[in-house]
Backbone as a ProteinNet text record, in pm:
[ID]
protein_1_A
[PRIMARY]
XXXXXXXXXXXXXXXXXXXXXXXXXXXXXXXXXXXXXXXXXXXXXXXXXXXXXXXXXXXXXXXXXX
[TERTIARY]
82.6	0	86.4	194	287.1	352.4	387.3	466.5	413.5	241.9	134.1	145.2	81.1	100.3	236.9	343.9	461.3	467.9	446.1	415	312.3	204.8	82.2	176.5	243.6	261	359.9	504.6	541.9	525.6	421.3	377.9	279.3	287.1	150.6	298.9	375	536	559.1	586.5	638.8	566.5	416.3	330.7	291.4	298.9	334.7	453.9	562.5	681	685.3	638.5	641	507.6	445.6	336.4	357.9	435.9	448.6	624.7	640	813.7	904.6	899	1006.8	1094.8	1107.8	1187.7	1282.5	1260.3	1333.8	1456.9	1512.8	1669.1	1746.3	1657.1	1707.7	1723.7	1606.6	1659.6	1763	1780	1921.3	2074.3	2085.4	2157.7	2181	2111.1	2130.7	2176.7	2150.3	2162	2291.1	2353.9	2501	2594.6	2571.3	2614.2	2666.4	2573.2	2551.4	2626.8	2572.8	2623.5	2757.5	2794.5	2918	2959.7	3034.6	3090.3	3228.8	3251.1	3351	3330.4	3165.5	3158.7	3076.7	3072	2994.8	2846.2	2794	2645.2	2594.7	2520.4	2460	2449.2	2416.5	2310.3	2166.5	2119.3	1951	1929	1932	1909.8	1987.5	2112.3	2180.2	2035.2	1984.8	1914.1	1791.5	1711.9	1615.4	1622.7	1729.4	1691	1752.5	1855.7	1848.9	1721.6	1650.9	1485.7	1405.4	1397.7	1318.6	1399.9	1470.4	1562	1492	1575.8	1490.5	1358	1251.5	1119.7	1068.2	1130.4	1091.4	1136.7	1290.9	1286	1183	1114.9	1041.5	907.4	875.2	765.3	666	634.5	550.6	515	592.4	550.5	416.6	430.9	301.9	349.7	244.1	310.4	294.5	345.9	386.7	299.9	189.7	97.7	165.7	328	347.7	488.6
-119.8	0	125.3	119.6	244.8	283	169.6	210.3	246.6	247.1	248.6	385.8	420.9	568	626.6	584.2	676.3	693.1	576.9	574.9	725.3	690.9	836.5	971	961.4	1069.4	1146.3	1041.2	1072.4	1080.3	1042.4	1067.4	1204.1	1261.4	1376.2	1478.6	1469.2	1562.9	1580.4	1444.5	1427.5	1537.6	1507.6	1588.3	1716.3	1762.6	1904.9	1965.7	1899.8	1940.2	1958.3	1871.9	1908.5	2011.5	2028.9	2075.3	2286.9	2249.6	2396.3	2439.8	2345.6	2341.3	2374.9	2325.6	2329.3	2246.7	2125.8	2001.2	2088.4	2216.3	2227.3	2315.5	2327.6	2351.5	2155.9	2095.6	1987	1911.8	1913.1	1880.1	1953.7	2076.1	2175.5	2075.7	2085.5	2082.7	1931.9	1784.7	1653.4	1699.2	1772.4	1814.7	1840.1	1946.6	2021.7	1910.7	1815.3	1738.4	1629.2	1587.6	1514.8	1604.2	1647.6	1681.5	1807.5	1876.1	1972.8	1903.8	1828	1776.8	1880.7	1963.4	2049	2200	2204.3	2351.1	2267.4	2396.7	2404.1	2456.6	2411.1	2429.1	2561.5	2665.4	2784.2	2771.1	2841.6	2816.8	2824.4	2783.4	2803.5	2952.5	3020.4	3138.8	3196.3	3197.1	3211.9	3177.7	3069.8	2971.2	3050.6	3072.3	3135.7	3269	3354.5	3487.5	3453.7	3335.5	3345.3	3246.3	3210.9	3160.4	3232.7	3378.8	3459.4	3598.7	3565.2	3671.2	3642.4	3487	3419.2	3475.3	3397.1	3446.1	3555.2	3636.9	3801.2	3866.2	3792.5	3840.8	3758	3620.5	3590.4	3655.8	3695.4	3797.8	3685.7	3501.5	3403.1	3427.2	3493.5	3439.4	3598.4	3672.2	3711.8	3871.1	3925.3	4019.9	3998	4113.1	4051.2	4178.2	4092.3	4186.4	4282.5	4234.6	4324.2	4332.4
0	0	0	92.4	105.4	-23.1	-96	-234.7	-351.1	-291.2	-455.2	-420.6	-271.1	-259.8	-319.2	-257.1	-308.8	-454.2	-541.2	-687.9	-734.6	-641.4	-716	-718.5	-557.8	-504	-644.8	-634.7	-765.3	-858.8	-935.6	-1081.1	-1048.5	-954.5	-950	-949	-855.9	-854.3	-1000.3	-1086.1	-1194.7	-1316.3	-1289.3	-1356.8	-1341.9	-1292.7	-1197.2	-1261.3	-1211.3	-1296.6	-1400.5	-1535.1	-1660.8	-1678	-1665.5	-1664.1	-1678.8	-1520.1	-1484.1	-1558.6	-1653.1	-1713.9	-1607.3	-1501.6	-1398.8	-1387.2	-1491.8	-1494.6	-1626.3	-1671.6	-1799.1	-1744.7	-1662.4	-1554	-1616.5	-1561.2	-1523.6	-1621.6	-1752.2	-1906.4	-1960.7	-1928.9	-1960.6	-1942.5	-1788	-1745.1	-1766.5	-1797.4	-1827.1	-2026.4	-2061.7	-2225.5	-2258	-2174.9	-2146	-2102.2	-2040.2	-2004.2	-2065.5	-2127.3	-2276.1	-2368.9	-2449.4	-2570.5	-2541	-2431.2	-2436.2	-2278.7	-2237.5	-2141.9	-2059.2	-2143	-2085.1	-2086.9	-2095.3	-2045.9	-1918.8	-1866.6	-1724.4	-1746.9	-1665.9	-1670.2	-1639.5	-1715.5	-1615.3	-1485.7	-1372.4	-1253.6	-1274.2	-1210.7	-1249.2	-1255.7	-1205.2	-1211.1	-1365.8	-1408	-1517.5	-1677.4	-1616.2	-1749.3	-1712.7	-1583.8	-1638.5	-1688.8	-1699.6	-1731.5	-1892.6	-1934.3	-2094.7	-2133.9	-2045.3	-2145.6	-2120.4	-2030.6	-2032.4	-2152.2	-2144.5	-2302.5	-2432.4	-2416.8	-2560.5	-2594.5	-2485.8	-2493.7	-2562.5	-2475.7	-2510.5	-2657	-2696.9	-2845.3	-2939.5	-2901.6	-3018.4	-3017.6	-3102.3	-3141.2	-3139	-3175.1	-3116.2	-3002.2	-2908.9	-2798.4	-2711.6	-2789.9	-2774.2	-2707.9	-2633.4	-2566.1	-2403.2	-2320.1	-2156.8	-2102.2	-1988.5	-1929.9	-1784.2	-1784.9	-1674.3	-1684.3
[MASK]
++++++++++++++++++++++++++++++++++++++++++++++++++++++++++++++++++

């Protein structure tokens, strides 16, 4: 019974995470890792302000209410 729960518990974390793209630090940083092994990884903070850069130059992505 304890491990079905821990199972939900994690697939609801899991889903959450992709959901709210908060697992995309952590696809970054497994990516960098992978494919450029001798640079170093941003910090999280570093990665969100170049995917909030990105964002903002693509004209897709709409305009920003604040």
């Amino acid at each position: 019974m304890r491990s079905a729960l821990r199972k939900a518990i994690d697939g609801v974390r899991w889903y959450v995470r992709e959901l709210t793209d908060e697992s995309a630090y952590d696809r970054y940083v497994a990516h960098v890792g992978t494919n450029h092994p001798h640079t170093p990884a941003p910090s999280r903070r570093e990665f969100e302000r170049m995917r909030t850069n990105r964002q903002e130059k693509d004209p897709r992505q709409g305009f920003r209410c604040c």
